[in-house]
Phi, psi and omega in degrees: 000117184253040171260006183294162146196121154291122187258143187171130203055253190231040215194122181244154183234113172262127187262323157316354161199027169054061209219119164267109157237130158249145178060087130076354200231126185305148192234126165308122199229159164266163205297291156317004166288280177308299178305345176291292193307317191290345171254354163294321189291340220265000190240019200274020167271350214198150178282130185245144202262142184309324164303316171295330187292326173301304214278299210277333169287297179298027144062020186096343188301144193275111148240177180275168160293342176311310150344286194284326172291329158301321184268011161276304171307301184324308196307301196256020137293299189305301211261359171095017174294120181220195232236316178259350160239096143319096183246353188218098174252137163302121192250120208273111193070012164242319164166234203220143185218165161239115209296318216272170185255118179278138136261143139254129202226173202239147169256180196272145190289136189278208182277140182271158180258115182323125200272126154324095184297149188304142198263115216246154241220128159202140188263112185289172172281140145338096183299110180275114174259024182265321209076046162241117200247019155259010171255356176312347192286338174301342184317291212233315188301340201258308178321280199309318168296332179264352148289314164297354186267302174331298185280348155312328157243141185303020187239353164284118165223089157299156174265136211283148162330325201246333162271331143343314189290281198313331181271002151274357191274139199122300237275136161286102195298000168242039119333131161339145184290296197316308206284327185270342153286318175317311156325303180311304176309312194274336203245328189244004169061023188276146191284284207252133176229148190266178192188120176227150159217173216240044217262146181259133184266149171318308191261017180144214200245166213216124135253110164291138174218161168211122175266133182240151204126304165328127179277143166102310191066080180271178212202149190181161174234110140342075189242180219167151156269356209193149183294302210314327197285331177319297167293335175289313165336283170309342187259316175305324193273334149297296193322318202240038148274318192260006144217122238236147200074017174297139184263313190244124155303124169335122172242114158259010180272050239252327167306149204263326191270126180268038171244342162289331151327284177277008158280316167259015144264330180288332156303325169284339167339278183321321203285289209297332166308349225022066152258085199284317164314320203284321209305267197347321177294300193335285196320330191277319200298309180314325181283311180282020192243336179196090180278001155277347181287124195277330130011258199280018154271307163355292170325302194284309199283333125359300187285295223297312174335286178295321190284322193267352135275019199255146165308324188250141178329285211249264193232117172287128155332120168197164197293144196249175159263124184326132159091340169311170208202123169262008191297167163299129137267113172293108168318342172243079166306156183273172188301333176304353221048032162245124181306159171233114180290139171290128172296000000 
């Protein structure tokens, strides 16, 4: 909500406008300061572990921990945290809990404003640079999860995989990024277009993104042990180029099995190949793994939809991606992406 405000010690924390007061009087706080502190509060039932805090304030990015203890001191400098008032305690070889006793109050909402159309967005496929062609699924199934992540906040309209396609089609897929953005812009009417490649790193995988649209056409890396942790990492760091003061990034990455996650971007894989069998096998192994994602039901009654209009019985023939496989695939693929065929 971003009109909460926390009250605690002698200290209000305004999240609608990102404000520190103390005794009434604003305390400079700095941005990575300020997330620290609004995810200890927003988080004070329980001890956050210093790995959570690196994925969620630093967005993934490699830093030391030393990092994250300066910006535990700043925090609790601005708010007066001392050895005889503990409002932030170090919980030993785990992280930070925040200690002090909380309120939350709503501040009064200002006059509303005619609400803003959503701002739209499209994500080119994802370039795989490892030369690992079992990792091809990411082309479009990791593009699609994180487009869904995107779309989860309303100030947002990513474009969907298919209208992506369609507003490429013709378009020579190694084109210049500007001439496949321009495409976007004029056929799909999208403001801001992403631009990614994929690279593989010693401890896990490395993504470059470029937002173009943007003034400036800003630019940033990713880093991740896993595609999938890659894209929530990529969803955050969007979120808050294109809307700036996001205290947390949209997370639609939201499943608990981690296999399920990259079963239902390879399911979108699949959708956008029209591998209407394959996605529709995937999408079920995901309900059954998590029979609550509202998502990949979504998903499925979508595909069932396409596949009983489509001419051919089982699975139509679409374009495929270097390394796509019409083969059996055992769906519980290893975390690495790469399948293992059924005997």
């Amino acid at each position: 909500m971003d009109d909460l405000v926390y009250h605690f010690g002698r200290c209000e924390l305004r999240m609608g406008t990102r404000q520190l007061l103390v005794e009434g009087h604003e305390q400079a706080l700095e941005p990575l300061a300020f997330d620290l502190l609004a995810y200890l509060l927003r988080h004070r039932d329980r001890d956050v572990s210093k790995d959570e805090l690196l994925d969620v304030v630093w967005l993934g990015r490699i830093v030391s921990v030393g990092a994250l203890a300066r910006a535990a001191m700043t925090v609790r400098k601005a708010i007066g945290c001392t050895e005889r008032n503990r409002l932030i305690r170090t919980v030993h070889r785990i992280g930070y809990r925040f200690a002090a006793e909380v309120h939350e109050t709503v501040s009064a909402a200002p006059e509303p404003t005619p609400a803003a159309a959503p701002l739209s967005v499209a994500l080119l496929p994802f370039e795989n640079l490892t030369g690992d062609l079992s990792l091809d699924w990411a082309t479009i199934g990791l593009m699609a999860l994180v487009g869904n992540a995107l779309a989860t906040d309303p100030r947002l309209a990513p474009l969907t995989v298919h209208d992506v396609a369609a507003a490429m089609q013709g378009l020579d897929p190694a084109a210049p990024v500007q001439e496949r953005a321009e495409a976007l812009r004029h056929r799909a009417g999208a403001r801001h277009v992403v631009h990614t490649g994929i690279s593989r790193e010693a401890q896990g995988y490395r993504l470059d993104y470029r937002l173009l649209g943007v003034a400036g056409d800003p630019a940033g890396t990713v880093y991740a042990g896993d595609l999938v942790r890659l894209g929530r990492a990529l969803a955050r760091h969007l979120l808050r180029e294109l809307l700036p003061g996001a205290v947390e990034g949209t997370d639609a990455f939201t499943l608990h099995d981690p296999w399920a996650m990259q079963l239902l971007a390879r399911a979108m894989q699949a959708s956008a190949e029209h591998s209407w069998r394959r996605a529709l096998l995937m999408l079920r192994v995901v309900l059954e793994l998590e029979p609550g994602y509202a998502e990949a039901r979504r998903e499925l009654s979508r595909i069932e939809a396409l596949a009983a209009q489509s001419a051919a019985p089982a699975e139509v023939a679409g374009p495929r991606t270097a390394g796509s496989s019409s083969g059996s695939v055992d769906t519980a693929s290893t975390a690495s992406g790469t399948p293992r065929h059924r005997r």
